[in-house]
C-alpha positions, 0 to 999 in steps of 0.5 A, a space after each residue: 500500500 502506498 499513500 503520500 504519507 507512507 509505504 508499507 512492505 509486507 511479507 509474503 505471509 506474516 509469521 508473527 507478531 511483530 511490525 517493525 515501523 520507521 516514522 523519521 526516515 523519509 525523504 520527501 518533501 512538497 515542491 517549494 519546501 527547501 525553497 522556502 526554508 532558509 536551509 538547504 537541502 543538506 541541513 534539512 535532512 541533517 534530523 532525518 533519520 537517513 538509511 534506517 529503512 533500508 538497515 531495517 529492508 530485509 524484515 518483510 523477506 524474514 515474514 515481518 512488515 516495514 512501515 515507512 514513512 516517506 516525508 522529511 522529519 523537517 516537514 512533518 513530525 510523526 513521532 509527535 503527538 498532533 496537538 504539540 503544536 508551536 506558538 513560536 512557529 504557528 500564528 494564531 495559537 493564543 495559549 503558551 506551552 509548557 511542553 519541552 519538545 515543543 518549546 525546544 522547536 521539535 513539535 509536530 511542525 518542527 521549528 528547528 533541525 539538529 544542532 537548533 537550526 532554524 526552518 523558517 524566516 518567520 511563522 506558518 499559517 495554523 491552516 498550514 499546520 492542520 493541512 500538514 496534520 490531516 494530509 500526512 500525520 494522520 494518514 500514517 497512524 491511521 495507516 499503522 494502527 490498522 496495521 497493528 489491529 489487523 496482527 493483535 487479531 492475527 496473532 493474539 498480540 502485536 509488538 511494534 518496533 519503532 526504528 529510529 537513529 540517533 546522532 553519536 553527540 546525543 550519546 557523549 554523555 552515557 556509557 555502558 560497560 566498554 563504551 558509549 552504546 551503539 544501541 539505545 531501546 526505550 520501553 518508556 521504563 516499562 511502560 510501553 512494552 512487557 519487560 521480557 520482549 523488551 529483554 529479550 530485544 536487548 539480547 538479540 543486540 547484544 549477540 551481535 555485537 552491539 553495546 545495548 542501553 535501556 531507556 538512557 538518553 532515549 525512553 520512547 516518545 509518542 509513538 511508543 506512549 501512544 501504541 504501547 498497552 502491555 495490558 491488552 497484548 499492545 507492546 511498542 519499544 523504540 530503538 535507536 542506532 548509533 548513527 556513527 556507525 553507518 554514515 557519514 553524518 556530516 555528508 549523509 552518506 553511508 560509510 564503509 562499515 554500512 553493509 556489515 551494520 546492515 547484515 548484523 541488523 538483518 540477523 538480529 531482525 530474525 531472532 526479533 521476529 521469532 519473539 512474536 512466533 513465540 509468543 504465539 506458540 505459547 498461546 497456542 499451548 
């Protein structure tokens, strides 16, 4: 299914549980955007998400759909929620905010990319902001809540991993044992997702290789509040990836240990899409 919000890559046949989603890493912009930003091309992708769909490609070969979303992150925000809206950057909002993504310039209209760049020279009409939200925003949601209803009936439950990348400075500041963590997977401290999919996700990580934190600098954000309902079957859990280690942040280009990253992801997504058979076995039993 295609939609000018997002693509959707499904298997063959689903043998599980588990959706993988990928709300930051689409490229498309409206005509006229980059024109009328006082960026360039270069510096509005630089909060982009950028390769994550294809370190994530082979999950519909492995029997798990890809949802993908297909415009900027600069453009529009969808691991907001629809009313984090920014009176700073959108005339005609009369109450003030108190919420720190949306003071900070990263509401669901982002005000700003990496490092508190600015978008605009001035503000966006609020017809603006809702044409944005009904056209792209919810669309997508619409589209991955079907998704996610459609396997909690298949399957009895539904896990969501929401694949995302984070820039290596976010991470100057946290170690695990040996380092700084290649990935970062947020349950919202368990709230979102139950404490042995989200564990055992961890371990499917840590096997190849990669050094694993919980919930530090990166917990989930609305995505994972929003999907995330452990009590009824519902689990989503957010993991980010170092972006050092598969591009060239500056030139946004992949660097030369792509492939290998890609081919560890790819093996981790075979023992995360057994945890959705599993659970399903059990079920069963």
């Amino acid at each position: 299914m295609h939609h000018k919000s997002f693509e959707i890559k499904r298997p063959k046949t689903q043998l599980g549980s588990v959706v993988f989603a990928s709300p930051h890493s689409g490229r498309e912009m409206p005509e006229g955007f980059v024109e009328g930003s006082i960026l360039d091309l270069q510096q509005i992708r630089s909060s982009e998400d950028a390769f994550v769909d294809e370190l994530y490609a082979a999950a519909p070969a492995l029997g798990a759909p890809l949802f993908l979303a297909k415009a900027s992150r600069a453009f529009i925000d969808l691991n907001r929620s629809a009313d984090e809206l920014d009176p700073s950057l959108i005339e005609g909002l009369a109450r003030k905010t108190t919420n720190p993504r949306v003071l900070s310039g990263l509401g669901v209209i982002p005000r700003v990319v990496a490092n508190g760049r600015h978008i605009y020279q001035g503000k966006l009409t609020l017809a603006d902001a809702h044409a944005r939200i009904s056209g792209y925003w919810r669309p997508y949601h619409d589209g991955l809540q079907a998704m996610i209803d459609d396997t909690a009936r298949a399957f009895g439950e539904a896990i969501l991993v929401d694949c995302h990348s984070m820039p290596h400075e976010a991470l100057d500041n946290v170690n695990t044992d040996g380092g700084r963590p290649d990935i970062v997977i947020g349950d919202r401290f368990g709230a979102s997702c139950r404490e042995d999919i989200s564990e055992r996700i961890a371990t499917a990580f840590a096997a190849r290789g990669f050094r694993v934190a919980r919930n530090v600098p990166f917990a989930g954000a609305f995505i994972t509040q929003h999907y995330g309902r452990p009590s009824i079957g519902r689990h989503a859990i957010q993991i980010e990836i170092n972006r050092a280690l598969y591009m060239d942040e500056k030139r946004i280009e992949p660097n030369a240990q792509f492939d290998q990253v890609r081919s560890l992801i790819t093996d981790t997504l075979r023992d995360v899409i057994e945890i959705g058979q599993r659970a399903q076995r059990l079920a069963a039993e």
